[in-house]
FIVOKE-498102 format. One line per 10 residues: number of its first residue (from 0); their letters; for each residue x, y, z of C-alpha. Coordinates in nm, 4 decimals. Last residue first. Layout:
BEGIN
NUM = a = X Y Z ~ ...
This chain:
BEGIN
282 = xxxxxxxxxx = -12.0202 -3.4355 6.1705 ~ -12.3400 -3.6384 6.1209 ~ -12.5099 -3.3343 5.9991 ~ -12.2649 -3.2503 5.7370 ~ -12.2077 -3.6038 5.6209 ~ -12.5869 -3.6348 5.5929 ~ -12.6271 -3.2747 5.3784 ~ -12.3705 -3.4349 5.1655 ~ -12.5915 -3.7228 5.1166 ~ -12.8649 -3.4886 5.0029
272 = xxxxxxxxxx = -12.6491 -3.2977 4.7879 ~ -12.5472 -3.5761 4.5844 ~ -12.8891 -3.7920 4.5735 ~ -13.0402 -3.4355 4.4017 ~ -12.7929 -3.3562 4.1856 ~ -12.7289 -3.6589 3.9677 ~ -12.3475 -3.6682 3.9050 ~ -12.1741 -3.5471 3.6449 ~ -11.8339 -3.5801 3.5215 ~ -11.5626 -3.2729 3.4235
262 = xxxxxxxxxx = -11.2805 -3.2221 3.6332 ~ -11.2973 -3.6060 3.7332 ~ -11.2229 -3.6788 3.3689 ~ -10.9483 -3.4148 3.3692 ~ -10.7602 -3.5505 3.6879 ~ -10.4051 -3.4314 3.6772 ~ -10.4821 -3.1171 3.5529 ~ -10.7614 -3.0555 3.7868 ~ -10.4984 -3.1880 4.0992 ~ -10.2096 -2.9028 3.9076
252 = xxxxxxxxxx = -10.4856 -2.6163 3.9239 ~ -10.5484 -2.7408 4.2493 ~ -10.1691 -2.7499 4.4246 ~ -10.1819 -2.4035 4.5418 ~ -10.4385 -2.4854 4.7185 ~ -10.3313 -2.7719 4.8940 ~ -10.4988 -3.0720 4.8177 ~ -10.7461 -3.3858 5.1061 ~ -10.8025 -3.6620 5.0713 ~ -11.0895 -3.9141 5.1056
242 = xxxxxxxxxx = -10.9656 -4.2906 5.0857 ~ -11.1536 -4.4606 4.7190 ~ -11.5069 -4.5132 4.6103 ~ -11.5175 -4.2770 4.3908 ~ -11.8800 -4.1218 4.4823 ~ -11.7735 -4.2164 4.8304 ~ -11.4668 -4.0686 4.8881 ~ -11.6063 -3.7314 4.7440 ~ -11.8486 -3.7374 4.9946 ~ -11.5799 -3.7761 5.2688
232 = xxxxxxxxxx = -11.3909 -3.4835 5.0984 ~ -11.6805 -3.2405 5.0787 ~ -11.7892 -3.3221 5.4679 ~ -11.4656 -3.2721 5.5206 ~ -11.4129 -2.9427 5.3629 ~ -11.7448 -2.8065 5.4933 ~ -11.6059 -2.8169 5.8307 ~ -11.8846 -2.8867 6.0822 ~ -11.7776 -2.7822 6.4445 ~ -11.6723 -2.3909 6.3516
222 = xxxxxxxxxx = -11.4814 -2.2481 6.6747 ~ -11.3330 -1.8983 6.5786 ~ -10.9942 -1.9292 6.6291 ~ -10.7719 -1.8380 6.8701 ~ -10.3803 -1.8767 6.8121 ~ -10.1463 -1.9671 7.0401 ~ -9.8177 -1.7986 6.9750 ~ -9.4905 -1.8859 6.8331 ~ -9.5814 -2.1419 6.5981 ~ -9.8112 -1.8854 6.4242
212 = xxxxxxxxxx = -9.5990 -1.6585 6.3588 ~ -9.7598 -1.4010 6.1221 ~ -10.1138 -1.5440 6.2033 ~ -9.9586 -1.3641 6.5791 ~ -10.0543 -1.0152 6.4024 ~ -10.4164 -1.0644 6.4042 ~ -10.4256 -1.0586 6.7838 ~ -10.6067 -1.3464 6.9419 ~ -11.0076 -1.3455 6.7991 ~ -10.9764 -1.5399 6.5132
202 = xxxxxxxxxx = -11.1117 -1.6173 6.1942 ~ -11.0189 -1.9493 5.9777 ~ -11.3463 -2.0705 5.8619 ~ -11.3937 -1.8735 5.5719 ~ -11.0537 -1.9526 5.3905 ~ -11.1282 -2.3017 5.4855 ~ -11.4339 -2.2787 5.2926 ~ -11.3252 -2.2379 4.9897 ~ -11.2989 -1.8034 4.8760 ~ -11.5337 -1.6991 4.5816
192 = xxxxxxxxxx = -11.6076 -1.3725 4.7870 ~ -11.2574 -1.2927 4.8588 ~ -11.1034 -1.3578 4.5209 ~ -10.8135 -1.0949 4.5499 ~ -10.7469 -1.1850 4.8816 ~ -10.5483 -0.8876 5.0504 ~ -10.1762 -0.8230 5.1806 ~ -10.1617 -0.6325 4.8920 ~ -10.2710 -0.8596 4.6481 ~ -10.2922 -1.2586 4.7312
182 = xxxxxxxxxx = -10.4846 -1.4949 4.5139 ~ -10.1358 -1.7485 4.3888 ~ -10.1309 -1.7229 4.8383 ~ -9.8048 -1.6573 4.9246 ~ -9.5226 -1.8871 4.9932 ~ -9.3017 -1.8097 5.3312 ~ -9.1643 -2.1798 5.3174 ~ -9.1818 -2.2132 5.6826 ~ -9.5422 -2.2683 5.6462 ~ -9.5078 -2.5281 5.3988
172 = xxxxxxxxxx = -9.3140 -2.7200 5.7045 ~ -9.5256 -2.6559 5.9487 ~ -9.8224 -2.7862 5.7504 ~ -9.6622 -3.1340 5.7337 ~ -9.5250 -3.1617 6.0617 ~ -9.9088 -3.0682 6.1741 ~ -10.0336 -3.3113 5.9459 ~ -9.7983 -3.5741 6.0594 ~ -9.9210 -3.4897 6.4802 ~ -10.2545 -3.5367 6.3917
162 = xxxxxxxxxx = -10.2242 -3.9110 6.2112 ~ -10.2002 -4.0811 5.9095 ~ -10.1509 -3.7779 5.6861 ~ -10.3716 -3.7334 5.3815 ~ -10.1839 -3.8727 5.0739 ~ -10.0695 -3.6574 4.7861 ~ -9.9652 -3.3893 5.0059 ~ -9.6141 -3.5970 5.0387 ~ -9.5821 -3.6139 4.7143 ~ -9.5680 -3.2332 4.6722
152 = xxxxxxxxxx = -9.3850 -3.1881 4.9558 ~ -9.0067 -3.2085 4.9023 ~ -8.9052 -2.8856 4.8898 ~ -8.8172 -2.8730 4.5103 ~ -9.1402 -2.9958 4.4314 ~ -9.3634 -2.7287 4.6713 ~ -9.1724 -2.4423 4.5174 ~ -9.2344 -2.5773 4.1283 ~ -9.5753 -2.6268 4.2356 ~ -9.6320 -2.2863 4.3812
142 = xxxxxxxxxx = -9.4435 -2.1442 4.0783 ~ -9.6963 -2.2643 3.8219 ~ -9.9745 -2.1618 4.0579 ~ -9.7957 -1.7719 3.9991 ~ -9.8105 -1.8492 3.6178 ~ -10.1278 -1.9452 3.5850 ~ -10.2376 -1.6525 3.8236 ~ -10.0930 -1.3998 3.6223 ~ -10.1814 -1.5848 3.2605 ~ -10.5518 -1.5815 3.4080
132 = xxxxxxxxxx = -10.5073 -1.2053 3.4830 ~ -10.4594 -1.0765 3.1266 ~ -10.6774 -1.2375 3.0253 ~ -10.9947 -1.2630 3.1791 ~ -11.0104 -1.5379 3.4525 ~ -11.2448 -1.8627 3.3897 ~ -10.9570 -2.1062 3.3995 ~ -10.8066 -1.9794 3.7479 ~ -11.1537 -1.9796 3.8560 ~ -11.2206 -2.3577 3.7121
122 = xxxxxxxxxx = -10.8890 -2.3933 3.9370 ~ -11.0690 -2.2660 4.2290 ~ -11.3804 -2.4909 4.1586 ~ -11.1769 -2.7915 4.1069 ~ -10.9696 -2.7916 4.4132 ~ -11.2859 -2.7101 4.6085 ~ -11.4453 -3.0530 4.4326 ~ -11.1152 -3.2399 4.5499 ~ -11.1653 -3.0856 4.9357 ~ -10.9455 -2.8329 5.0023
112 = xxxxxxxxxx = -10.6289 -2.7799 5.2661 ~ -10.5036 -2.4622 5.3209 ~ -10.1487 -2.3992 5.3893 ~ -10.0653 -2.1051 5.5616 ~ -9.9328 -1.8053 5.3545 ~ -10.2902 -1.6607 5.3445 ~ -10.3089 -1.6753 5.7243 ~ -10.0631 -1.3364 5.7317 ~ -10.2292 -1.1413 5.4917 ~ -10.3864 -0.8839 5.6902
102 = xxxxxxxxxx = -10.4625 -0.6144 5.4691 ~ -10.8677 -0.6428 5.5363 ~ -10.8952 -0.7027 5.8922 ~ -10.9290 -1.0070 6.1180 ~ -10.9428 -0.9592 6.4840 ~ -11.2808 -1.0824 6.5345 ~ -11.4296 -1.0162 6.8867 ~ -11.4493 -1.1983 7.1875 ~ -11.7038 -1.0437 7.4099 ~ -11.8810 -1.3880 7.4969
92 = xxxxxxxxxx = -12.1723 -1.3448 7.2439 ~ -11.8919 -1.2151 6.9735 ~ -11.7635 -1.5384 6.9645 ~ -12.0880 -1.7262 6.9527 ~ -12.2139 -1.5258 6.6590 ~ -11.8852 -1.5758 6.4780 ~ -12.0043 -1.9747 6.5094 ~ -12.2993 -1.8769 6.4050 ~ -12.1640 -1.7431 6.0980 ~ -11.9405 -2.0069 5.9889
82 = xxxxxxxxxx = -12.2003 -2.2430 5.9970 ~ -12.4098 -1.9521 5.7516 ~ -12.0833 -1.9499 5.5586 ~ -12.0908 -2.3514 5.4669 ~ -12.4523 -2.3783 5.3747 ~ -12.3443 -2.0483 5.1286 ~ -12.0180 -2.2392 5.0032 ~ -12.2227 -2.5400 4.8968 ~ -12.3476 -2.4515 4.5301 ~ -11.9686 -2.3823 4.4683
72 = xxxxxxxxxx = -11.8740 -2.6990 4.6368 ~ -12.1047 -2.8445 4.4230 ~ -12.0057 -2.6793 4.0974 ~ -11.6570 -2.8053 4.1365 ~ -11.8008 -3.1401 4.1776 ~ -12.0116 -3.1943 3.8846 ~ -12.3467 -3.1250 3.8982 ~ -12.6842 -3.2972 3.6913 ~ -13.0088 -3.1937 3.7237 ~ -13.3627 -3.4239 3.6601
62 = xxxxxxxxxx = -13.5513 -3.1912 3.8928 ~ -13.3924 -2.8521 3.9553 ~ -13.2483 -2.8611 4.2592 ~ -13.4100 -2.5616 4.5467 ~ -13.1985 -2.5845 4.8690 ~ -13.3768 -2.5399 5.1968 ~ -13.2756 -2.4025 5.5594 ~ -13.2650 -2.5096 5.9374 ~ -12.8951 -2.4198 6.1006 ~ -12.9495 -2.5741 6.5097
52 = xxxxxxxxxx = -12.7682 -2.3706 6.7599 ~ -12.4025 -2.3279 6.8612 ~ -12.2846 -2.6897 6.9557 ~ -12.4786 -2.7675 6.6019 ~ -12.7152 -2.9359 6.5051 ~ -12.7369 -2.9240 6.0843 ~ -13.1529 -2.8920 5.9898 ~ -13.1943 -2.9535 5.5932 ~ -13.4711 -2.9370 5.3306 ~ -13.4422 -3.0367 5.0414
42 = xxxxxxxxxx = -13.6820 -2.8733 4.7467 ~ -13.6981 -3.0899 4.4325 ~ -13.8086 -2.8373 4.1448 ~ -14.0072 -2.7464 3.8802 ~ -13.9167 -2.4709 3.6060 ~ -13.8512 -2.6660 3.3177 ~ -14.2196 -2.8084 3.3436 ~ -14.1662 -3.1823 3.2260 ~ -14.4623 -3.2447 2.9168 ~ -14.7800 -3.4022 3.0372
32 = xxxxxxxxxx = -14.8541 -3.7947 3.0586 ~ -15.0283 -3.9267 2.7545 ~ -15.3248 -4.0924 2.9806 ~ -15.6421 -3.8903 2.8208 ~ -15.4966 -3.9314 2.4785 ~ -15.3990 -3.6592 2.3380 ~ -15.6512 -3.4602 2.0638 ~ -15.5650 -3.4177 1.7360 ~ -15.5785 -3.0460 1.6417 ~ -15.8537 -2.8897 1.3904
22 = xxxxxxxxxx = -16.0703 -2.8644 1.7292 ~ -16.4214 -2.8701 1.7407 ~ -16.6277 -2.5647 1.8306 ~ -16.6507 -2.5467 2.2489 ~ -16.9574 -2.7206 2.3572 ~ -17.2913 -2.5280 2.5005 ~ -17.4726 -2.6710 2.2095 ~ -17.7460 -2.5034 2.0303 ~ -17.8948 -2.6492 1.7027 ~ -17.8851 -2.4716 1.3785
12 = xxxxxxxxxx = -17.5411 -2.6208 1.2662 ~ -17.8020 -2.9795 1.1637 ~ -17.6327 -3.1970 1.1967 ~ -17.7331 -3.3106 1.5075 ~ -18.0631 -3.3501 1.3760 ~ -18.2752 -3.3778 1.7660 ~ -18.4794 -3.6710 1.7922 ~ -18.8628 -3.6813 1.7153 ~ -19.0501 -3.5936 1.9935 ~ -19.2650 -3.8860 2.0759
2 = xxx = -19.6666 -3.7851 1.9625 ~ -19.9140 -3.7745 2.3066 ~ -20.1506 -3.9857 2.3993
């Protein structure tokens, strides 16, 4: 019979061990959850039918974000050009090509309707301008408004029109006012690629010189079936839980004065974007 071997001296530093060399930090407890990584992510994916084809994509929100409006329809603008797109696509599939050109001013003196977080991206434009050119354009809204009180219309934009037929009064007459864009230079839009959507959706294919006179002729436009706008205003309606309308451009910089709270809440991003993503694809 053999002697039992005596148990190892774990003190003593002679013995070999395979384990790492103790720590002078604490350790966590196994179920301390680990620190947020600032890079991760919610991806949301989207597929908008349209009569022109289905748009599939994915937006990348930062988990735990926050967005106010005018930063929404900022963040939107690209969902809202690739609509645009196919609908240029469709055009040009049945030989009708766009006669816009760079010069033509005529649609900027139309009245173009934006959603409350367009209004508040174009006037955080305004804002964000280098001096001297944010005095220009403060000035040149300034005049808009004066224009549009003296004619009668400012109160009248302050409600969306009950029917077709009043919003087409209504747009006549700022038409007939001859007002320019506060963004046009030289017949061209001096903030082209930070243009709302409407200003991207409103392409045609009839001779660019009929914009000019719009009531005259019959104009065609590219056909876009989901207007960001709406979908912008609807969700808007929502989160406030009042009638969606809908502001003139060169009534924004006024709407963000009016409404400086609005101008500068959050909203969790994720929720926000997803239900505008709905309103998009239900449209």
């Amino acid at each position: 019979m053999t002697d039992p071997v005596p148990p190892a001296d774990l003190s003593d530093s002679s013995v070999p061990s395979d384990l790492p060399p103790p720590s002078s930090e604490t350790a966590a407890p196994p179920d301390t959850p680990a620190p947020p990584d600032p890079n991760a992510a919610h991806l949301i994916k989207y597929s908008i039918l349209t009569p022109h084809g289905r748009l599939n994509g994915q937006l990348a929100i930062p988990v735990g974000a926050t967005m106010g409006l005018g930063e929404l329809a900022f963040n939107a603008m690209g969902v809202g050009e690739q609509l645009v797109r196919m609908g240029v696509d469709y055009s040009e599939k049945l030989g009708r090509e766009i006669s816009c050109c760079k010069g033509c001013g005529a649609c900027c003196r139309q009245v173009v309707p934006l959603s409350p977080p367009e209004a508040l991206m174009i006037a955080d434009l305004v804002a964000g301008a280098r001096s001297p050119r944010n005095s220009i354009l403060a000035l040149r809204f300034s005049a808009a408004e004066s224009v549009l009180k003296q004619a009668g219309l400012t109160n009248r934009f302050a409600t969306t029109p009950e029917t077709d037929a009043a919003g087409m009064e209504l747009a006549r007459n700022y038409f007939l006012l001859n007002m320019a864009c506060p963004f046009l230079e030289e017949e061209s839009c001096s903030i082209h690629p930070y243009r709302p959507s409407m200003c991207r959706e409103y392409l045609v294919t009839s001779p660019a010189a009929w914009c000019a006179s719009p009531y005259a002729h019959t104009i065609e436009r590219v056909p876009v079936s989901v207007r960001l706008s709406r979908s912008l205003a609807l969700l808007t309606g929502e989160l406030l839980e009042e009638p969606p309308r809908l502001i003139p451009l060169t009534l924004a910089v006024q709407f963000a004065r009016e409404n400086k709270p609005l101008a500068t809440r959050q909203w969790e991003a994720k929720p926000m974007i997803e239900r505008l993503i709905e309103l998009m694809s239900a449209a």
